[in-house]
C-alpha positions as CSV (number, residue, x, y, z in Angstrom):
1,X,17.1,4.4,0.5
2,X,13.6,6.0,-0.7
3,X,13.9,9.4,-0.8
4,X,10.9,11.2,1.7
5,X,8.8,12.7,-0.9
6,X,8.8,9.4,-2.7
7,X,7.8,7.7,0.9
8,X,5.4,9.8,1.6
9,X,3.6,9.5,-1.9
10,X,3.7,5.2,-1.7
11,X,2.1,5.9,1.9
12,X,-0.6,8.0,0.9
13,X,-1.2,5.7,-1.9
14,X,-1.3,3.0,0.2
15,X,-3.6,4.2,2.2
16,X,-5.7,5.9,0.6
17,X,-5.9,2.0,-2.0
18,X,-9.4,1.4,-3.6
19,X,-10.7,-1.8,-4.7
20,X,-10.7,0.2,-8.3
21,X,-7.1,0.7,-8.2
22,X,-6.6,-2.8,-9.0
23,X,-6.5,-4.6,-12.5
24,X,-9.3,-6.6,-12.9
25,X,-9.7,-10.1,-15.1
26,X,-12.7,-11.2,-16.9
27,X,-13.7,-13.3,-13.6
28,X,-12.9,-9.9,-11.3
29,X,-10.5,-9.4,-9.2
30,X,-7.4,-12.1,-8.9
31,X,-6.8,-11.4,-5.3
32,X,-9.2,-10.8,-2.7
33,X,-9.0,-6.5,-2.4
34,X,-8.9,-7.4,1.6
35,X,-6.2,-9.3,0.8
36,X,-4.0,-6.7,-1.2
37,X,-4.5,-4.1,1.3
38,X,-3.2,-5.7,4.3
39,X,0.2,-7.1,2.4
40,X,0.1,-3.4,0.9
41,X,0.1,-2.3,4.6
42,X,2.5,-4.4,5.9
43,X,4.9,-4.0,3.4
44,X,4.6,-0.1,3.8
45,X,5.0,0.1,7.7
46,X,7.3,-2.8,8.0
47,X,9.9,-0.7,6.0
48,X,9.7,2.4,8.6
49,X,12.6,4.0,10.3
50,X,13.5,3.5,14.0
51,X,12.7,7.1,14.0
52,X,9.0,7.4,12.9
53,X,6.0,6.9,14.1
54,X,2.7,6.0,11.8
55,X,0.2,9.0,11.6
């Protein structure tokens, strides 16, 4: 169980992701930043509770 605070900080974070959040490699980025945000997303909302609602 994540406590709420801790939710609510890994949503805004999620949301709020920017390509220069991510490491980067000599060649750029190793995933596409597209990519990263929609698992990012996915994994964030697929997690809610019965009881919530996004937004």
């Amino acid at each position: 169980m994540i406590a709420d605070d801790v939710r609510a900080k890994l949503l805004w974070a999620g949301l709020n992701l920017d390509p220069a959040d991510l490491p980067q490699t000599r060649s750029g980025h190793f995933y596409p930043f597209e990519l990263v945000r929609a698992v990012t997303l996915t994994w964030l909302f697929s997690g809610q509770r019965s009881n919530e609602s996004p937004g």
